[in-house]
C-alpha positions as CSV (number, residue, x, y, z in Angstrom):
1,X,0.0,0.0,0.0
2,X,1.6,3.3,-0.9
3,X,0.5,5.9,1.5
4,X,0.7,9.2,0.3
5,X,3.5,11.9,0.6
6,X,1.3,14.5,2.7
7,X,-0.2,12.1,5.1
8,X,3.5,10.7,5.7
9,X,5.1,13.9,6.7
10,X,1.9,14.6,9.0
11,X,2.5,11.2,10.7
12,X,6.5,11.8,10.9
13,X,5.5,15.3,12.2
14,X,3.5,13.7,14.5
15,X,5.9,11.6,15.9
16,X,8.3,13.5,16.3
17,X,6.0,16.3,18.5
18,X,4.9,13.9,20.6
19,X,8.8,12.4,21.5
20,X,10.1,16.0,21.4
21,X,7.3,16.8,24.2
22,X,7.8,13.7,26.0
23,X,11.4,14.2,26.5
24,X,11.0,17.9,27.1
25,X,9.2,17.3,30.2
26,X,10.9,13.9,31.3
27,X,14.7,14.7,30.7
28,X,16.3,14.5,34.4
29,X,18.6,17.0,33.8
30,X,17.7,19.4,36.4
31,X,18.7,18.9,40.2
32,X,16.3,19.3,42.5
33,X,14.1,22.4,42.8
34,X,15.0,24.4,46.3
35,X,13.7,27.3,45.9
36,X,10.3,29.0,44.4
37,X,12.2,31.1,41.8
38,X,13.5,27.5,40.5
39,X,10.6,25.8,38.8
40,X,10.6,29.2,36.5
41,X,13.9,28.4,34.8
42,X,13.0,24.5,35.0
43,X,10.2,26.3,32.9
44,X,12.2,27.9,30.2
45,X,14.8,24.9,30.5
46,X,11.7,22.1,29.2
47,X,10.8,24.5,26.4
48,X,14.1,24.7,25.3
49,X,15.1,21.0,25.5
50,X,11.4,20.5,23.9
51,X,12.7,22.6,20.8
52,X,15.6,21.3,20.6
53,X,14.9,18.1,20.4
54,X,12.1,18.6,17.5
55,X,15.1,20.1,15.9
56,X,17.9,17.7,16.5
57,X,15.0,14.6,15.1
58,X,13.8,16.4,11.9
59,X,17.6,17.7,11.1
60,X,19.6,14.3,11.6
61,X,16.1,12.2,10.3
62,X,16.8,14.3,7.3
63,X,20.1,13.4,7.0
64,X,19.5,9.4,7.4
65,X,16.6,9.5,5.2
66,X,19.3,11.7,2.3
67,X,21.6,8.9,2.8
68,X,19.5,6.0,2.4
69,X,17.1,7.7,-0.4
70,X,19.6,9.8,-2.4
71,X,22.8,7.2,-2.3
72,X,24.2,6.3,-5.7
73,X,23.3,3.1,-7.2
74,X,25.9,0.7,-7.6
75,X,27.4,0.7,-11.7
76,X,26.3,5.1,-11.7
77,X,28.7,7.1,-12.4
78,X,26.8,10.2,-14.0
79,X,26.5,13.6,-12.6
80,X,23.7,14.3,-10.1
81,X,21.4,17.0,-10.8
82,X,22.2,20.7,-11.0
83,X,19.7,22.4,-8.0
84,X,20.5,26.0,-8.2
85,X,18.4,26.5,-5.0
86,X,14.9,27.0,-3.8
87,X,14.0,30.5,-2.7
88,X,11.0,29.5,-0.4
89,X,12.4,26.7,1.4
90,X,15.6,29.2,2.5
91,X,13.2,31.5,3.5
92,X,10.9,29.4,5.6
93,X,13.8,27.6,7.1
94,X,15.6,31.1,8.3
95,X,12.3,32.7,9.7
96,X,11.2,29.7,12.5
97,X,14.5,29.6,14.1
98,X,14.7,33.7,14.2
99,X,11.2,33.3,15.4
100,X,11.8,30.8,17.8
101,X,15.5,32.4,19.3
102,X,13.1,35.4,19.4
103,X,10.1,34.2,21.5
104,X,12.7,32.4,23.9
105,X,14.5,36.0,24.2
106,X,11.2,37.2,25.2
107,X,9.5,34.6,27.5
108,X,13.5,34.4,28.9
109,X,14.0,38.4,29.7
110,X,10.1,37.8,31.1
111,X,11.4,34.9,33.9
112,X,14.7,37.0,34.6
113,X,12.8,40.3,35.5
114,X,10.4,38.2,37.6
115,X,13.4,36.6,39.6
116,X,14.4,40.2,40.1
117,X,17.1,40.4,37.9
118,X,16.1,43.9,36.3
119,X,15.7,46.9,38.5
120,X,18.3,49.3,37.8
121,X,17.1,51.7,40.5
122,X,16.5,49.8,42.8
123,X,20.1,50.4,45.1
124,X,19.0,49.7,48.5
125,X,20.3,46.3,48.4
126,X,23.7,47.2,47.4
127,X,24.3,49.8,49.4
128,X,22.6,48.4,53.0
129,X,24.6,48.5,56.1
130,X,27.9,50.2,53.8
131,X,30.2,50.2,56.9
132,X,29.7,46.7,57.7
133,X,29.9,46.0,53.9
134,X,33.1,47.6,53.7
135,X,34.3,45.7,56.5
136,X,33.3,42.7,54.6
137,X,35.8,42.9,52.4
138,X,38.4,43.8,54.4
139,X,41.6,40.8,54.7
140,X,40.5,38.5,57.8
141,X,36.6,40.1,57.9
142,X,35.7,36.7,59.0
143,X,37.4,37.2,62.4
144,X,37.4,41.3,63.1
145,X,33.4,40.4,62.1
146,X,33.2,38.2,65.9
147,X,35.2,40.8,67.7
148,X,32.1,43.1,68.8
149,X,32.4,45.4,71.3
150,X,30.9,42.4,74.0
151,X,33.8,40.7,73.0
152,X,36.0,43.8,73.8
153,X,33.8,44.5,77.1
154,X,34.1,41.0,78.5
155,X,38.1,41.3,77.8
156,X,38.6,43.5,80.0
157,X,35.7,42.4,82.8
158,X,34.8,39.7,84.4
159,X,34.0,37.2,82.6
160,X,30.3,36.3,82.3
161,X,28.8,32.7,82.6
162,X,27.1,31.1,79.6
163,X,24.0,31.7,80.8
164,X,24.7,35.1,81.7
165,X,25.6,35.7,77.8
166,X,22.8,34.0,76.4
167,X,20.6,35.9,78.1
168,X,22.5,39.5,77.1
169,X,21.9,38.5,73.3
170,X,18.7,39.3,71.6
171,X,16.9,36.4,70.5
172,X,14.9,36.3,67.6
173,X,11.3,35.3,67.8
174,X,10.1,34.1,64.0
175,X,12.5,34.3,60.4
176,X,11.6,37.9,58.5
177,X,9.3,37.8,55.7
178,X,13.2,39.0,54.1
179,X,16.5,39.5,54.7
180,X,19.5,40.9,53.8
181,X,22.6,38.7,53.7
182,X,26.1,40.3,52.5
183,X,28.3,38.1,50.5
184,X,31.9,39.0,50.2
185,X,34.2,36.7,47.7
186,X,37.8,36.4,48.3
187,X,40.4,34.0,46.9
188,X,39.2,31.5,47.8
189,X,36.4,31.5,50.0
190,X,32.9,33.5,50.5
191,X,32.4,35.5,53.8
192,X,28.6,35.9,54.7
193,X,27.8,39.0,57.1
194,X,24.4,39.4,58.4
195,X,23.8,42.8,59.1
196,X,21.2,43.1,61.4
197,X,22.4,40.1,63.7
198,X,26.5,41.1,63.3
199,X,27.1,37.7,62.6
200,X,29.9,36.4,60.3
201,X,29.9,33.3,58.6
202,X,31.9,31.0,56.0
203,X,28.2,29.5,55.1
204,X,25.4,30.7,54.2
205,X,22.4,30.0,56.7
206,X,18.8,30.8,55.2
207,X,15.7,29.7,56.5
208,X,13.0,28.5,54.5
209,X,10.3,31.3,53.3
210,X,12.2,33.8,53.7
211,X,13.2,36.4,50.5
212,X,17.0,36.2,51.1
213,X,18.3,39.3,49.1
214,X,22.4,38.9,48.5
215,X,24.5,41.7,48.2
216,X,27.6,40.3,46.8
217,X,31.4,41.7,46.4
218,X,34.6,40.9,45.5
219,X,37.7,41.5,47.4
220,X,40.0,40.6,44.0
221,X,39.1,39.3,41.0
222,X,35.8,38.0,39.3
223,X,33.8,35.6,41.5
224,X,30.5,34.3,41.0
225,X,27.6,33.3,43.6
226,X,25.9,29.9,41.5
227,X,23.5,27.7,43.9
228,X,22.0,24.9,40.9
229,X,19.5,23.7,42.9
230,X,18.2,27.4,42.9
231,X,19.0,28.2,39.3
232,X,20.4,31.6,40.5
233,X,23.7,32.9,39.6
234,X,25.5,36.0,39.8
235,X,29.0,37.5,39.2
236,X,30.8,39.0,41.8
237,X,32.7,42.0,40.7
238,X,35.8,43.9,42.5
239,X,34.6,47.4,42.8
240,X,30.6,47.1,41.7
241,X,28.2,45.8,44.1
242,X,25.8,43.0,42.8
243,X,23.0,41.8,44.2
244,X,20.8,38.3,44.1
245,X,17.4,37.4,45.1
246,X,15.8,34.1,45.9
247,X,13.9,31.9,48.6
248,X,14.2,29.1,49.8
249,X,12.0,26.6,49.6
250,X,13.3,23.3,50.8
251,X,15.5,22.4,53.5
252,X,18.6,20.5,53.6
253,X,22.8,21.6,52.5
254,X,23.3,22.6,48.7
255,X,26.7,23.5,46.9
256,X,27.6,26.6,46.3
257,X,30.0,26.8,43.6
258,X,32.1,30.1,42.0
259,X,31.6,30.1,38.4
260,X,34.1,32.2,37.5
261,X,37.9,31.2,36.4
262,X,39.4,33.1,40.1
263,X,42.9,31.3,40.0
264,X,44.8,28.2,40.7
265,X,43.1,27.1,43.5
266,X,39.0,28.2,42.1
267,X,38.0,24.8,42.6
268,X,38.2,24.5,45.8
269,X,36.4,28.0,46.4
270,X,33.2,25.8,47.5
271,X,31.2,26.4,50.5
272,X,27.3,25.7,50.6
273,X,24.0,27.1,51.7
274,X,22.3,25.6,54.4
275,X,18.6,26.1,54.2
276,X,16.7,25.5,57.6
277,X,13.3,26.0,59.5
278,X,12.9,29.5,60.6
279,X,13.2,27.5,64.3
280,X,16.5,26.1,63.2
281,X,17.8,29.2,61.8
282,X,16.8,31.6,65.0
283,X,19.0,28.9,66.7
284,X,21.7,29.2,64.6
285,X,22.0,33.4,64.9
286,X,21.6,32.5,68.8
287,X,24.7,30.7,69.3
288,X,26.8,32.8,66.9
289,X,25.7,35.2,68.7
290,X,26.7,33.5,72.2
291,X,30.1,32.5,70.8
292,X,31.1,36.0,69.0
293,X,29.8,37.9,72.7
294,X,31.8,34.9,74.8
295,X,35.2,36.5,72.9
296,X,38.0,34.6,71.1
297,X,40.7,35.3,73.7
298,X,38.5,34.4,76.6
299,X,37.7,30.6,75.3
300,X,40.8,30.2,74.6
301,X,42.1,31.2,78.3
302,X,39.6,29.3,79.5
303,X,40.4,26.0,78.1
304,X,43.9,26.2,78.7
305,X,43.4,27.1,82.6
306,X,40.5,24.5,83.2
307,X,42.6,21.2,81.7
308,X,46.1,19.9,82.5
309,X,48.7,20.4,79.8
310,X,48.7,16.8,78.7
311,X,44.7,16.8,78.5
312,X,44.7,20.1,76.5
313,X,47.3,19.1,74.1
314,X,46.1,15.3,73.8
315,X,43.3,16.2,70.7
316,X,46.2,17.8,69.0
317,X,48.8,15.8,69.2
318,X,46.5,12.5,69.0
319,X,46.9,12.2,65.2
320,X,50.9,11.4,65.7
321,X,50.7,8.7,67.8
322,X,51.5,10.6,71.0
323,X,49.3,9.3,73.8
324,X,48.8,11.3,77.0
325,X,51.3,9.2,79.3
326,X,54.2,10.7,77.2
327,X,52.6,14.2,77.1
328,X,52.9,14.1,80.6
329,X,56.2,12.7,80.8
330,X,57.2,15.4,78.5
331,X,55.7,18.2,81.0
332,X,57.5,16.6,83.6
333,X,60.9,17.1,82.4
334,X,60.2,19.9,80.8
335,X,58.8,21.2,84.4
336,X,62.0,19.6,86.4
337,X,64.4,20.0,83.9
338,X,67.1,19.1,87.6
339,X,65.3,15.8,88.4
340,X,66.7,13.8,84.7
């Protein structure tokens, strides 16, 4: 049965819309969706791989159908036909993909401004809390960020118990509906500065719900802030404050990875986001807030006066075979140098 030329290409166009769709939607090339800005690009992304795919069929299924259709018979060696060209078919096959690269520009530019990424006036962000952003991206933020004044104060008074310092820190009752979270990046490491809490932190702690708006720096060279499972990304430029919205959606730890060529060592700038209940969050400002007010110095004096040499040093020194009964047999003779 011959069937004819139209109703074939229908059924091959057929065909290949319903595989193009099917593997549009059911590619598992995404990783999972953890915030609510994500299943927007996941969006986009389907489209795209759904167009693609159409393509990629009806270009090589052209191609295998040439070679089996147009191949030389065997004993022909005459010329193949002169085709100068065909006016109509160039045309129609240079307007769909300017259409299509169009409409994806479009619906594209649409998702981006949606996420945020387009308000050129808008510089609150950016330029939030400027004194502790500038301290951000000083050299060793990380640690002049925990050395607030209680931590000057309780150098030079008594010291306070921990529950005495626990109860001089604010405690926050419920996550903000959003928050501001400065993001310095350094080679080769992020430093995250909450502003209104004076915490500093070499993670990023969100809680879930919350609209966590980054303003991002570099101390350097060219960063980038890149979370997948958020589908955010943004560059992070010496001298010109970015900024990055998103929210979290679901907890648990993801990656967050610099996407930008910083030097020898930029793949090993990784550090992650750690997306918690607003409960779990609250906790986690608390105690940062407990150890930055209990002071470096003072933990440190602490631990050394409360434990014997040999049980101080032990955790250290563990890892070379060195067990405590020779620590202390070293602190003797080091102690009584007379007695050996």
């Amino acid at each position: 049965m011959n069937i004819p030329g139209s109703i074939t290409t229908l059924l091959v166009g057929i065909v290949l819309t319903i595989v193009s769709l099917w593997y549009g939607q059911n590619h598992g090339l995404m990783p999972v969706a953890a915030s609510t800005d994500a299943p927007l690009v996941d969006g986009l992304f389907d489209i795209m791989m759904t167009i693609g795919t159409g393509l990629f069929l009806l270009v090589q299924g052209a191609i295998v159908y040439s070679f089996f259709k147009f191949r030389r018979k065997p004993g022909d060696d005459t010329d193949g036909p002169y085709i100068e060209g065909n006016i109509p078919l160039e045309i129609l096959w240079t307007s769909i993909p300017a259409v299509i690269v169009l409409g994806i520009a479009v619906y594209s530019f649409d998702i981006y401004n949606s996420m945020g990424g387009l308000d050129p006036m808008d510089h609150s962000v950016a330029h939030h809390s400027q004194p502790t952003h500038e301290m951000a991206n000083m050299p060793g933020a990380a640690i002049a960020g925990t050395l607030t004044d209680a931590t000057v104060d309780a150098a030079s008074a008594t010291p306070e118990t921990p529950a005495e310092i626990k109860e001089s820190v604010p405690a926050m009752t419920s996550a903000p509906a959003e928050m501001t979270v400065q993001a310095a990046g350094l080679q080769y490491a992020w430093i995250f500065t909450y502003p209104d809490s004076g915490v500093v932190a070499g993670e990023l702690h969100v809680p879930v719900g919350t609209r966590i708006n980054l303003a991002i720096s570099a101390n350097d060279v060219l960063h980038a802030f890149w979370v997948p499972e958020y589908r955010v990304k943004q560059d992070a430029i010496p001298g010109t404050p970015t900024q990055l919205s998103f929210t979290p959606s679901l907890v648990g730890e993801y990656p967050v990875i610099c996407a930008e060529l910083c030097g020898p060592y930029h793949g090993a700038m990784k550090t992650k986001v750690i997306a918690e209940t607003p409960a779990d969050f609250n906790a986690w400002i608390a105690s940062q807030q407990v150890a930055s007010a209990a002071g470096l110095d003072q933990a440190i004096a602490l631990t050394a006066t409360e434990k014997p040499v040999d049980q101080f040093l032990a955790p250290f020194v563990a890892p070379l075979g060195v067990d405590a009964a020779t620590l202390q047999q070293l602190h003797s003779a080091h102690a009584h140098p007379s007695a050996s």
